[in-house]
LUMDO-89951 format. One record per residue (C-alpha): x negated, y, z; residue number from 1. Coordinates in nm, 2 decimals. Example, Ala and Ser with C-alpha at 12.3 -4.5 7.8 and 13.67 -1.06 7.14 Angstrom:
BEGIN
<node u="-1.23" v="-0.45" w="0.78" nr="1"/>
<node u="-1.37" v="-0.11" w="0.71" nr="2"/>
# end
This chain:
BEGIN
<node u="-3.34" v="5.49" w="0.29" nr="1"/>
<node u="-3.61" v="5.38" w="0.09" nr="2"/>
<node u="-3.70" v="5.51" w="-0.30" nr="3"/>
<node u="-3.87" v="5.34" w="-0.61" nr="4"/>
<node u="-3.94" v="5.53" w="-0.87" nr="5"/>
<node u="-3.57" v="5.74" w="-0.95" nr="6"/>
<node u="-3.34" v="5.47" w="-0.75" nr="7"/>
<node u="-3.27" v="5.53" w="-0.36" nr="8"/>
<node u="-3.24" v="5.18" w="-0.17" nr="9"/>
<node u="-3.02" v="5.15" w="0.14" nr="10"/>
<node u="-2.69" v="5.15" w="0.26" nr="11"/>
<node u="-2.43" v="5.32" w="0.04" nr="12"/>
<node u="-2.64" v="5.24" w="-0.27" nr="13"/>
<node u="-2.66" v="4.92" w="-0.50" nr="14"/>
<node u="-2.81" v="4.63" w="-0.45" nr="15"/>
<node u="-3.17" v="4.69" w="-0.60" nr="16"/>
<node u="-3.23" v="4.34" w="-0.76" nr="17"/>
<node u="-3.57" v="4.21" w="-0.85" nr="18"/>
<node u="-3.66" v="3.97" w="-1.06" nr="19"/>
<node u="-3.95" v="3.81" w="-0.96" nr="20"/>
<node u="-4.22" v="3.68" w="-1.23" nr="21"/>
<node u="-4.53" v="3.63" w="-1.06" nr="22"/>
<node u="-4.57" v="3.30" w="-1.00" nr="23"/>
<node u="-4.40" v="3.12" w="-1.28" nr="24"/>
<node u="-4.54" v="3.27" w="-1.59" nr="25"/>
<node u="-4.79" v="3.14" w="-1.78" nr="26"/>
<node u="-4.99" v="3.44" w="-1.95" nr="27"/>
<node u="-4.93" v="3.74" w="-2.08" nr="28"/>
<node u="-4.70" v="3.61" w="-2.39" nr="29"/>
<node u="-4.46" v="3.44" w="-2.17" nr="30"/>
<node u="-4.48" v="3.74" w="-1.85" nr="31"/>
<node u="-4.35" v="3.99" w="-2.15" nr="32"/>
<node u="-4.05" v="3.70" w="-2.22" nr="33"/>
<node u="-3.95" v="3.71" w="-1.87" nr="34"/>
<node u="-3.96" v="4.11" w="-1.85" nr="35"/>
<node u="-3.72" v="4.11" w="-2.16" nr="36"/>
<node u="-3.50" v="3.91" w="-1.96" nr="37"/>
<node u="-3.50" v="4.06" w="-1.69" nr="38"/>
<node u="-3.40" v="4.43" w="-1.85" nr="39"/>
<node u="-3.16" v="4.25" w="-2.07" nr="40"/>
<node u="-2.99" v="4.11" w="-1.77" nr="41"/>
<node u="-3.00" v="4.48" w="-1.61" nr="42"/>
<node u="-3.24" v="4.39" w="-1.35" nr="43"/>
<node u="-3.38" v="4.72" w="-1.13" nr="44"/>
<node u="-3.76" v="4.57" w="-1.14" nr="45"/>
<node u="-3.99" v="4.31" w="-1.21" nr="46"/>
<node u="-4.24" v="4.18" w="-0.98" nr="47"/>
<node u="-4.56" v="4.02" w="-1.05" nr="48"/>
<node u="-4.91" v="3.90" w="-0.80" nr="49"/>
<node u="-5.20" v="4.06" w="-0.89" nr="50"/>
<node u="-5.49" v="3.85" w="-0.66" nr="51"/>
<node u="-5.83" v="3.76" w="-0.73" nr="52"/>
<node u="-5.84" v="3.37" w="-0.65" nr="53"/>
<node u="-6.23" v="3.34" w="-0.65" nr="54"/>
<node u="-6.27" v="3.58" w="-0.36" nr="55"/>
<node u="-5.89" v="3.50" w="-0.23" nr="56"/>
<node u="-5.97" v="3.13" w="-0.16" nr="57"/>
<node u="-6.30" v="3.00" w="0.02" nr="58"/>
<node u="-6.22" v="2.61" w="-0.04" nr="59"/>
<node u="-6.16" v="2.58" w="-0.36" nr="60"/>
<node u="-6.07" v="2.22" w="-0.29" nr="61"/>
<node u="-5.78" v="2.34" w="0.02" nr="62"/>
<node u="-5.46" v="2.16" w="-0.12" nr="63"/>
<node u="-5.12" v="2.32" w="-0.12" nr="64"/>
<node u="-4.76" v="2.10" w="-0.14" nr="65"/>
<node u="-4.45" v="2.21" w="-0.29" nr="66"/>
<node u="-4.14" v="2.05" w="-0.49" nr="67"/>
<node u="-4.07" v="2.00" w="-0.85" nr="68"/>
<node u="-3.76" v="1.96" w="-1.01" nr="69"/>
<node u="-3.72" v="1.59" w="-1.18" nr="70"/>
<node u="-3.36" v="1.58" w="-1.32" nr="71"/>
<node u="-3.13" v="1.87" w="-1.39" nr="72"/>
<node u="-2.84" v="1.69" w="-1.35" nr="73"/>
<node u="-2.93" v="1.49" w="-1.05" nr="74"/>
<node u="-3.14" v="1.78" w="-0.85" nr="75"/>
<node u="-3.37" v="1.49" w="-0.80" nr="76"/>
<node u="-3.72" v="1.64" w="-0.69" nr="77"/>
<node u="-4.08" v="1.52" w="-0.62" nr="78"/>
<node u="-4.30" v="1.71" w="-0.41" nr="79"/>
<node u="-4.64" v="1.73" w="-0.54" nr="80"/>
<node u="-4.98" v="1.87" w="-0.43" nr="81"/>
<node u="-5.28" v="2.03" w="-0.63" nr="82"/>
<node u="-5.52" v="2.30" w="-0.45" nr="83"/>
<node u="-5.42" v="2.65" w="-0.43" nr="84"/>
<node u="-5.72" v="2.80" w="-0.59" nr="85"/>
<node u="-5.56" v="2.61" w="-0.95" nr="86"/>
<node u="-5.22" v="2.72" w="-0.87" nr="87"/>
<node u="-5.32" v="3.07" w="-0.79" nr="88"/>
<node u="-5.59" v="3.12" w="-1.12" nr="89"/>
<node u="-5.29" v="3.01" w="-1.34" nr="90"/>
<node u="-5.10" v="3.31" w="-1.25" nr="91"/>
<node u="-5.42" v="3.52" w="-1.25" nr="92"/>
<node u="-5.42" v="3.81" w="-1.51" nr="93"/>
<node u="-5.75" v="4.06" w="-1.64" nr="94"/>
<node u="-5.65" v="4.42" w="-1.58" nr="95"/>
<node u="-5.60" v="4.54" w="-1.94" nr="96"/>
<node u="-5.32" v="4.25" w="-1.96" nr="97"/>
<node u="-5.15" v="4.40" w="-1.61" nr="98"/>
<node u="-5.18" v="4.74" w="-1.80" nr="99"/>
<node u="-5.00" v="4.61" w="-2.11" nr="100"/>
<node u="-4.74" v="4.45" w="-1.90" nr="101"/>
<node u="-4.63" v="4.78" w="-1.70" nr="102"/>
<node u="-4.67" v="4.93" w="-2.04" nr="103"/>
<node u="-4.42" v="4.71" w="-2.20" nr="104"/>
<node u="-4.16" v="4.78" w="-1.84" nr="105"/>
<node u="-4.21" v="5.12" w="-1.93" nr="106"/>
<node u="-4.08" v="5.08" w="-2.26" nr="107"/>
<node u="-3.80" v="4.89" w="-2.16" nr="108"/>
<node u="-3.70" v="5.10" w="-1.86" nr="109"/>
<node u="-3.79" v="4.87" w="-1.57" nr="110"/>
<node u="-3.93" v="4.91" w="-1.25" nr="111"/>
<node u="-4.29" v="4.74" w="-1.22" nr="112"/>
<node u="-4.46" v="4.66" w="-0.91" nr="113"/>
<node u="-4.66" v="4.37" w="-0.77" nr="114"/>
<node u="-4.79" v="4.18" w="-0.41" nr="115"/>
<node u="-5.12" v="4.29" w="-0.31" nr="116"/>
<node u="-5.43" v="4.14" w="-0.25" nr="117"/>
<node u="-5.71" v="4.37" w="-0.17" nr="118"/>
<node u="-5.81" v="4.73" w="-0.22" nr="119"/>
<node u="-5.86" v="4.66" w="-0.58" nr="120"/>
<node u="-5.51" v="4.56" w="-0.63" nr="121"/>
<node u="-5.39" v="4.86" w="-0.47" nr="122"/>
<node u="-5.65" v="5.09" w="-0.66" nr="123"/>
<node u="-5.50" v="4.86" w="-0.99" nr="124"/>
<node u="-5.12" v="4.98" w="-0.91" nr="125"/>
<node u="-5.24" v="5.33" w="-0.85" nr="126"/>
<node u="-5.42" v="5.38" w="-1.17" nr="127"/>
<node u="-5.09" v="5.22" w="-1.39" nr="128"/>
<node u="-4.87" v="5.43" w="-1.19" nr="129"/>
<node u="-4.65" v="5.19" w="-0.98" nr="130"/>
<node u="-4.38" v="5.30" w="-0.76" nr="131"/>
<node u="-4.43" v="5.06" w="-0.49" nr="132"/>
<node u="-4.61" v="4.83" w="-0.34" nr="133"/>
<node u="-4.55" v="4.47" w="-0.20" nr="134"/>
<node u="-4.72" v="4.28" w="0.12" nr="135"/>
<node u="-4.71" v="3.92" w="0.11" nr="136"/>
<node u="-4.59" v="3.73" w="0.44" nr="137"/>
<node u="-4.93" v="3.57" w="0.51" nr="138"/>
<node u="-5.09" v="3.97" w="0.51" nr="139"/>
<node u="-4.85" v="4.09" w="0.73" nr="140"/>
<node u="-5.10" v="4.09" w="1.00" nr="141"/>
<node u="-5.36" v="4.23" w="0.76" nr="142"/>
<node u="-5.35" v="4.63" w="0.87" nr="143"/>
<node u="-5.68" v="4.71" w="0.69" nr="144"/>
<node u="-5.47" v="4.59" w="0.38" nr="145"/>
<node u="-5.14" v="4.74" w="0.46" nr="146"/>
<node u="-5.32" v="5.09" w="0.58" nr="147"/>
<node u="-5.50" v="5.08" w="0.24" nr="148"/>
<node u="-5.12" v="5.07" w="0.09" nr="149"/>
<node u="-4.97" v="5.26" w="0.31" nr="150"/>
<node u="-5.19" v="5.57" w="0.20" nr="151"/>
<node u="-5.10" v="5.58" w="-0.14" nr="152"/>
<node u="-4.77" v="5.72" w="-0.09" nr="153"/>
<node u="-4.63" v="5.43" w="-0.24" nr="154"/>
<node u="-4.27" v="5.27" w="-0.14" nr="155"/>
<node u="-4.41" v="4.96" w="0.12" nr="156"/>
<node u="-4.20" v="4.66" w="0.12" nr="157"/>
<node u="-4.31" v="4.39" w="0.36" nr="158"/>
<node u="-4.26" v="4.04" w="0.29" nr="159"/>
<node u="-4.19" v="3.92" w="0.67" nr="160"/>
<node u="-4.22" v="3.53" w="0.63" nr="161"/>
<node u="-4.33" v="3.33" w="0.92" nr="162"/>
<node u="-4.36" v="3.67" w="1.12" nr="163"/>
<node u="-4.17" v="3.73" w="1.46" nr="164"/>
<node u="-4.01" v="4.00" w="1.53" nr="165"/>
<node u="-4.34" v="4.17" w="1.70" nr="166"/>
<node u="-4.57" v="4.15" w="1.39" nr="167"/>
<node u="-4.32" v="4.31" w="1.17" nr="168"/>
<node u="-4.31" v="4.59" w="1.45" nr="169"/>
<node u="-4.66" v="4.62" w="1.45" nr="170"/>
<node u="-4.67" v="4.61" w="1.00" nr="171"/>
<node u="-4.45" v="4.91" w="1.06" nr="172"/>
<node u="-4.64" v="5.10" w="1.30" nr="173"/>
<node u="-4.93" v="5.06" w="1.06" nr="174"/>
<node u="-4.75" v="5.17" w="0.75" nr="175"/>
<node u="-4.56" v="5.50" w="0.94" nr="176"/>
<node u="-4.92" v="5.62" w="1.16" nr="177"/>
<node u="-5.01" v="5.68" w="0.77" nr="178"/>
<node u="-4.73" v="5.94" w="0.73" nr="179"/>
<node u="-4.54" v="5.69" w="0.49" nr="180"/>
<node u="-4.15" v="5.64" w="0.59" nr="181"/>
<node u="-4.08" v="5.48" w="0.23" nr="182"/>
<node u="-4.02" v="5.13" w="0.34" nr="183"/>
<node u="-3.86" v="4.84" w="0.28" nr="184"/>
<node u="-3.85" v="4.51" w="0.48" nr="185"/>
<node u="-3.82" v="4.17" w="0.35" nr="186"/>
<node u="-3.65" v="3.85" w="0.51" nr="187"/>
<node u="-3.81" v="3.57" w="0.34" nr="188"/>
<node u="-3.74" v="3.21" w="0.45" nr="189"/>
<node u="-4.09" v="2.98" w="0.38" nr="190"/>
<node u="-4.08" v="2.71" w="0.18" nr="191"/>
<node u="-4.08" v="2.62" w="-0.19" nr="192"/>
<node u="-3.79" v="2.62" w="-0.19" nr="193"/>
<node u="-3.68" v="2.69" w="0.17" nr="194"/>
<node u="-3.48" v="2.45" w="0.37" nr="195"/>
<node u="-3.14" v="2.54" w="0.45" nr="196"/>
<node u="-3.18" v="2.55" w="0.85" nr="197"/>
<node u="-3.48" v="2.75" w="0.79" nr="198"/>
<node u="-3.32" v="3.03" w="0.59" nr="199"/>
<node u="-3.16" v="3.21" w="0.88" nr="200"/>
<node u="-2.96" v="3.45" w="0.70" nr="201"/>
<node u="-2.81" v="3.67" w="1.00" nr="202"/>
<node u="-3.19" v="3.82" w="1.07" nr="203"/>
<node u="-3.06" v="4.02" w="0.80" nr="204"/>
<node u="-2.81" v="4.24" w="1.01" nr="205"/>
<node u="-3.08" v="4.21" w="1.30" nr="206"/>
<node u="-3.35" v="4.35" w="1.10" nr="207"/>
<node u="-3.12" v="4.66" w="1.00" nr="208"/>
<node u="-3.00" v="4.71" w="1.39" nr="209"/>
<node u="-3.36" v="4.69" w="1.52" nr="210"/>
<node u="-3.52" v="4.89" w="1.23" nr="211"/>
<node u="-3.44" v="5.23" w="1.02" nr="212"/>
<node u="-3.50" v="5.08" w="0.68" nr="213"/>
<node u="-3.36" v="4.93" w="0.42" nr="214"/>
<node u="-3.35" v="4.52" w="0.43" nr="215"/>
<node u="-3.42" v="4.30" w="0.16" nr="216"/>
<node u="-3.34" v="3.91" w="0.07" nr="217"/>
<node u="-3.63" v="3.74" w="-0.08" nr="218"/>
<node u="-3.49" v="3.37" w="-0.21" nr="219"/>
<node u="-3.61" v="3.08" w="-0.20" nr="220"/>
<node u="-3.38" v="2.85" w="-0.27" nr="221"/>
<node u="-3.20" v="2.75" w="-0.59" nr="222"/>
<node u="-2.92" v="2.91" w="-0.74" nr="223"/>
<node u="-2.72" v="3.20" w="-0.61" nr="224"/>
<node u="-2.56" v="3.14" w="-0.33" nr="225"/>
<node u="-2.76" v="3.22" w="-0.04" nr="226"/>
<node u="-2.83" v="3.61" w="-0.24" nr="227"/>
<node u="-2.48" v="3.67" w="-0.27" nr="228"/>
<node u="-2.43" v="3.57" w="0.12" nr="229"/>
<node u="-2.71" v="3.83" w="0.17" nr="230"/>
<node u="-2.55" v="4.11" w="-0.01" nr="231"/>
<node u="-2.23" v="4.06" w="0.24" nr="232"/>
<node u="-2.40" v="4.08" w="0.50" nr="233"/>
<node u="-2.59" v="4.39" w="0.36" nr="234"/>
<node u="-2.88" v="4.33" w="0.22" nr="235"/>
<node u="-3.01" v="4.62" w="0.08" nr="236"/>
<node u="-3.18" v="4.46" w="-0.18" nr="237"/>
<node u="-3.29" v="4.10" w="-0.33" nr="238"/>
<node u="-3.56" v="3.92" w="-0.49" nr="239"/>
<node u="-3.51" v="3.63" w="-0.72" nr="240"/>
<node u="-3.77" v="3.42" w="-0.91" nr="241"/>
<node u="-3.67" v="3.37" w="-1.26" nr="242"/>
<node u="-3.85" v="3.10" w="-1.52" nr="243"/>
<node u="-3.81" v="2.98" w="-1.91" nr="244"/>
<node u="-3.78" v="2.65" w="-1.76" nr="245"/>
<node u="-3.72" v="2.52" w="-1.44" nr="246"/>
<node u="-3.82" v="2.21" w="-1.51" nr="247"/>
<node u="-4.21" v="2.33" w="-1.56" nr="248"/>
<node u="-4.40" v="2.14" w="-1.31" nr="249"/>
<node u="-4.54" v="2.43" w="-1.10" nr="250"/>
<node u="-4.45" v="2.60" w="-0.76" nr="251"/>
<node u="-4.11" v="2.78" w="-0.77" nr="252"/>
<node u="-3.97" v="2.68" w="-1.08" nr="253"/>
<node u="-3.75" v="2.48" w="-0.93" nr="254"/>
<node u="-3.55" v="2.81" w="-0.73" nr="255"/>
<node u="-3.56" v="2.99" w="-0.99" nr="256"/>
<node u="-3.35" v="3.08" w="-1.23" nr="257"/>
<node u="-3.31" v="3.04" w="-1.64" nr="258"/>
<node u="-3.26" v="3.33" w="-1.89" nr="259"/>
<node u="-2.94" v="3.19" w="-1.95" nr="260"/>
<node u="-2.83" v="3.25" w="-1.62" nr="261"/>
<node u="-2.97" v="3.61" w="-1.55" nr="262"/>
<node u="-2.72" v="3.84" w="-1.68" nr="263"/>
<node u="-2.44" v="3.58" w="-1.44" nr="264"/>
<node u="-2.67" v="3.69" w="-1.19" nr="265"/>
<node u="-2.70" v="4.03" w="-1.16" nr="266"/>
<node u="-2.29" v="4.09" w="-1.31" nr="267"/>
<node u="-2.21" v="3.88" w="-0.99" nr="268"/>
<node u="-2.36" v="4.09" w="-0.76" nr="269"/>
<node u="-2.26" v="4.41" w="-0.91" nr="270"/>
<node u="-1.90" v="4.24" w="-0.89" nr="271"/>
<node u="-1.94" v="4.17" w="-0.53" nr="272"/>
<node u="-2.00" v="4.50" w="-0.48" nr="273"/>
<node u="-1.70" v="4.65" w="-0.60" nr="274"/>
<node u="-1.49" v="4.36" w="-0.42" nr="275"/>
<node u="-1.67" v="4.51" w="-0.09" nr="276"/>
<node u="-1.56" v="4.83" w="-0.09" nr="277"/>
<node u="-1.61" v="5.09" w="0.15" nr="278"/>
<node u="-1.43" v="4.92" w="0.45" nr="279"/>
<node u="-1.15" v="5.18" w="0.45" nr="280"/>
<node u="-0.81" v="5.10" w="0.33" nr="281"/>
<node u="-0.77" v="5.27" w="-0.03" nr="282"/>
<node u="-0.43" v="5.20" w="-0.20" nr="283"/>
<node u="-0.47" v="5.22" w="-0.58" nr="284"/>
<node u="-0.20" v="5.35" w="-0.80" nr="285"/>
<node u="-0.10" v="5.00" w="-0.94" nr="286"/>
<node u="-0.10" v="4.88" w="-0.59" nr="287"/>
<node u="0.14" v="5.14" w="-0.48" nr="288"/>
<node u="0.37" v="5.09" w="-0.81" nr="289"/>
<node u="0.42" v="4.71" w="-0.72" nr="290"/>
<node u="0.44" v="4.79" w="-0.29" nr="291"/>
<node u="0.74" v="5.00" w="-0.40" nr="292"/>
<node u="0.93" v="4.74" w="-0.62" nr="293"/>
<node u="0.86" v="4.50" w="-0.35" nr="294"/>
<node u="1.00" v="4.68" w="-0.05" nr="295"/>
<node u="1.32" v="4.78" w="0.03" nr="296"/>
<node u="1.56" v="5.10" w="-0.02" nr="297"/>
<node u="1.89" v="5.18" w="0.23" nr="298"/>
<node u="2.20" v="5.02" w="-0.02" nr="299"/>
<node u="2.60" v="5.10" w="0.11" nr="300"/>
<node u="2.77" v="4.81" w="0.14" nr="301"/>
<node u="3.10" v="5.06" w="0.13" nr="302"/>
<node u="3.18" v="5.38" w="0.02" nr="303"/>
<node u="3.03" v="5.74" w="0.19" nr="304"/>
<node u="3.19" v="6.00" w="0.19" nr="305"/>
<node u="3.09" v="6.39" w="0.18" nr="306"/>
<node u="3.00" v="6.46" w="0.53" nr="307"/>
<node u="2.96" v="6.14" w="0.68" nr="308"/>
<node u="2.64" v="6.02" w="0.89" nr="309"/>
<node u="2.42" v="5.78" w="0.72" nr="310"/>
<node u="2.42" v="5.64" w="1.06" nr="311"/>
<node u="2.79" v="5.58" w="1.04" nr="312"/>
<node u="2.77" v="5.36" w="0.71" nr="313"/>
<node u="2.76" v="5.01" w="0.63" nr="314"/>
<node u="2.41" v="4.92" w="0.50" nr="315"/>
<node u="2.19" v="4.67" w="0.34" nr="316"/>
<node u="1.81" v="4.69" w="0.29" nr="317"/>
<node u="1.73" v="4.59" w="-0.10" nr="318"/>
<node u="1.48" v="4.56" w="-0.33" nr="319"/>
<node u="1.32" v="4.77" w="-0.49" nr="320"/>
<node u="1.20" v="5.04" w="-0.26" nr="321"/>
<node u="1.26" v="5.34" w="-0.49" nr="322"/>
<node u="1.52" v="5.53" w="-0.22" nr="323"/>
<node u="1.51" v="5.55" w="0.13" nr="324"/>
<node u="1.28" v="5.29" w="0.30" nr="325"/>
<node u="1.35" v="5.05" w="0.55" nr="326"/>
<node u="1.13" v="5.23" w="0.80" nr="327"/>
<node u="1.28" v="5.60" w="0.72" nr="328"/>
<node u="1.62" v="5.50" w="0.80" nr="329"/>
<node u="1.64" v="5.52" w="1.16" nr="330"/>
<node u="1.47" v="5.89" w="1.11" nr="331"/>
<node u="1.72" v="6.00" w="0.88" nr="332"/>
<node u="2.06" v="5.84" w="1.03" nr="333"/>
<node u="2.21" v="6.13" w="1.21" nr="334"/>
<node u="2.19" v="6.33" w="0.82" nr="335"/>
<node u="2.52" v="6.34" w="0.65" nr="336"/>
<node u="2.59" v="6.30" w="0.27" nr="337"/>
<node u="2.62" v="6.59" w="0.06" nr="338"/>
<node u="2.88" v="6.44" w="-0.17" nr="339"/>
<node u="3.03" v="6.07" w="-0.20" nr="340"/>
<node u="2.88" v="5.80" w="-0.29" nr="341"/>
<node u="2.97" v="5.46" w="-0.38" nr="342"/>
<node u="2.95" v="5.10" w="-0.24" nr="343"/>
<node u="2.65" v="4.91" w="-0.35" nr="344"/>
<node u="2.43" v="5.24" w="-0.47" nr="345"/>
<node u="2.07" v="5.33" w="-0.37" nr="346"/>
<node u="2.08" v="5.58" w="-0.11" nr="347"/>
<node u="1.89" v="5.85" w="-0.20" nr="348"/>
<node u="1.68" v="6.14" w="-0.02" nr="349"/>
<node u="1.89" v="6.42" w="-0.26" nr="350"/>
<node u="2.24" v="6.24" w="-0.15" nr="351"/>
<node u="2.18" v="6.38" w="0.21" nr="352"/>
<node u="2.16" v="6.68" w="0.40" nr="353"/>
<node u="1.85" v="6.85" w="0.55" nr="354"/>
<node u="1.90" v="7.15" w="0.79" nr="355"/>
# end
């Protein structure tokens, strides 16, 4: 089990849905939109990227590809280019704005938390009282980084994309020699948006065989498909980018998803849940009701008279099953009738004899 803020994360719980923001806002006017959105669509959290480009990125100039969506109607998309230090300073925030923006989750009752850069980051989160904290999959080898996180106390989660199976062994070592269990491990297919052979769904249950910890579903791919797959196979938890417009011509607005579509979202998961169950066979009352005026009761086909064996009568098995079932009649065949009955009535538990 894992634990941000109030909410415990893990099997036996809901699905703890994230909403993330980081990447497709575009200040601090359109961030508070998308956190409105997200608590009016009865997300668990928001997540944002707090970096610091100019020391992040040494060429300024390295280029980074991803697609853009072209037409809604066709799905027709273009991939572009433009260097990562641009796309990285657009999403880049001053500290008093971060501050405003956990304010404003605060007020609206929303987890906040963030990916992680450096120390200052994690000093950042500390100091506006986050819950958690989140390692991006190109950091996962980064232990100065995750120790730094790891101390706080914080809930961990681990963002595991492009990582084998070892460096996600050795992220966890790291995060648990710092006395923190309160972790959360993320399967993130790469790619904006991820290809469908690359996605690879069924690490999921291998992740939660070979580890003690909750598993979470970051998604990058469009719509919400692939997150409600994740949640059968029980993911713990999952992350979805959400925009004002998918259309914007920036990295991951094109798998995310529109206000409009949020509260579908979150009420189709929560419905998937309850269509799950618990995996044991549980009868409701109505169920039972209409099993009973669908099976069948013992029916005389003649007369019975006072002292004769059930056993001894012509029967018929009829609907509905309010008398003696089917299945009960062998059981009860050597009992005798207490009084007489006549041809074509329900046979009754009170029209026979128990000694």
């Amino acid at each position: 089990m894992a634990k941000i803020n109030k909410t415990i994360i893990g099997d036996g719980h809901p699905c703890y849905i994230t909403f993330e923001i980081g990447p497709t806002h575009n200040g601090l006017d359109s961030a508070k939109r998308l956190i409105k959105h997200a608590s009016d669509a009865g997300a668990n959290a928001v997540k944002f990227q707090i970096s610091d480009p100019d020391r992040e990125v040494s060429d300024k100039k390295q280029m980074f590809s991803y697609g853009i969506l072209k037409n809604k109607e066709t799905g027709e998309i273009e991939t572009v280019e433009e260097p990562l230090y641009d796309l990285l300073k657009r999403r880049s925030l001053p500290d008093e704005q971060w501050i405003e923006l956990k304010q404003y989750s605060d007020e609206l009752g929303i987890d906040f938390f963030s990916t992680v850069d450096f120390k200052e980051n994690i000093q950042l989160l500390e100091k506006l009282g986050c819950y958690s904290i989140k390692i991006g999959s190109a950091d996962v080898n980064h232990f100065p980084l995750i120790r730094q996180a790891a101390k706080t106390g914080m809930c961990i989660q681990l963002d595991t994309g492009m990582a084998t199976l070892g460096d996600i062994e050795k992220a966890v070592d790291v995060v648990r020699s710092e006395g923190n269990e309160n972790i959360i491990i993320h399967h993130c297919p790469s790619g904006y948006p991820a290809r469908l052979d690359s996605i690879n769904l069924r690490i999921i249950n291998t992740l939660k065989n070979m580890f003690s910890y909750p598993v979470a579903f970051s998604d990058h791919t469009p719509g919400n498909e692939m997150d409600i797959a994740a949640v059968v196979l029980g993911a713990n938890m999952v992350e979805k980018t959400i925009t004002e417009d998918r259309m914007t011509p920036s990295v991951e607005h094109i798998m995310s998803i529109e206000p409009k579509e949020m509260k579908n979202f979150v009420r189709t998961i929560r419905d998937l849940e309850k269509a799950l169950g618990s995996g044991r066979r549980i009868m409701h009352n109505d169920e039972l009701k209409k099993r009973n005026l669908l099976r069948r009761s013992v029916f005389l086909l003649e007369p019975a008279r006072k002292g004769q064996r059930l056993g001894d009568c012509k029967v018929e098995f009829r609907r509905p099953g309010l008398g003696i079932h089917a299945d009960q009649f062998e059981l009860l065949k050597d009992n005798v009738f207490i009084k007489d009955i006549e041809s074509g009535q329900m046979v009754q538990f009170s029209d026979l004899s128990w000694k």
